[in-house]
C-alpha positions in Angstrom: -31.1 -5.4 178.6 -32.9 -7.2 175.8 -35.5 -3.7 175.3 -32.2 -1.7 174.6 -31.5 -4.2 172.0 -35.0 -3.5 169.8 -33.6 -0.2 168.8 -30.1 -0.5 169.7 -29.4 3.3 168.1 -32.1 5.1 169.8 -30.7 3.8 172.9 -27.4 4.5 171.9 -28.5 8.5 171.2 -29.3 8.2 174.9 -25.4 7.5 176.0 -23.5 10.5 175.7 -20.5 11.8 177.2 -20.3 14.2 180.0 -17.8 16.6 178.5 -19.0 16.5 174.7 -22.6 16.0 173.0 -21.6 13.8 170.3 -19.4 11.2 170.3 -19.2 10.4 166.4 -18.5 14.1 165.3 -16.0 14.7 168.2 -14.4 11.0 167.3 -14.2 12.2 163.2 -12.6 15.4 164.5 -9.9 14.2 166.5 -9.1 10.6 164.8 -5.6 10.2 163.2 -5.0 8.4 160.1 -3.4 5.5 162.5 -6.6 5.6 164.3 -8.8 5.3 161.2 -6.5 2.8 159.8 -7.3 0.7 162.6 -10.6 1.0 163.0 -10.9 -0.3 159.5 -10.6 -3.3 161.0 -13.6 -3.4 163.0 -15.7 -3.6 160.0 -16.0 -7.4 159.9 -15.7 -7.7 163.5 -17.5 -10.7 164.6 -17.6 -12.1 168.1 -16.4 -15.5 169.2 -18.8 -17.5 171.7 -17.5 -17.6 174.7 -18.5 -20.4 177.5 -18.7 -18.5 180.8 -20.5 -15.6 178.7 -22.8 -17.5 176.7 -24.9 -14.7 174.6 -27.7 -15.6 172.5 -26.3 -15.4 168.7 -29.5 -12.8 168.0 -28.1 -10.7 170.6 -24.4 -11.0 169.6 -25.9 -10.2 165.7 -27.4 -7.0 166.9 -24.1 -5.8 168.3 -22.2 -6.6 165.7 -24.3 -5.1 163.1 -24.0 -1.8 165.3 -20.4 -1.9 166.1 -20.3 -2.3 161.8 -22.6 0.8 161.2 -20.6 2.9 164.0 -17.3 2.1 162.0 -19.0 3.3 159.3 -20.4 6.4 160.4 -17.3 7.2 162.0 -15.2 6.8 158.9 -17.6 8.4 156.7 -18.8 5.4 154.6 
């Protein structure tokens, strides 16, 4: 929904998993250096449009930008 978007990590804070409270410190725990290797390469992730799912480029910005600062966070940068 585009409100989720405004804040994208408080509304992110509001998804949590059922067996764990947080996701980030439970990820850094239990990552491997294969793991971590790989999600490296998420840092310049950028999405490619697609023409049945036709996102707005502010939208597709916002995720990307969050997907970027979850990499980070997750491998301590």
């Amino acid at each position: 929904m585009d409100d989720d978007l405004r804040d994208v990590k408080a509304y992110a804070k509001t998804r949590v998993p059922a067996t764990y409270p947080d996701f980030v410190a439970f990820a850094k725990e239990t990552m491997s250096k294969r793991q971590k290797d790989m999600l490296r390469k998420l840092l310049e992730f950028k999405f490619k449009k697609h023409p049945r799912y036709n996102l707005d480029d502010k939208r597709l910005k916002i995720i990307e930008k969050f997907v970027g600062d979850r990499v980070k966070e997750l491998l301590g940068e």
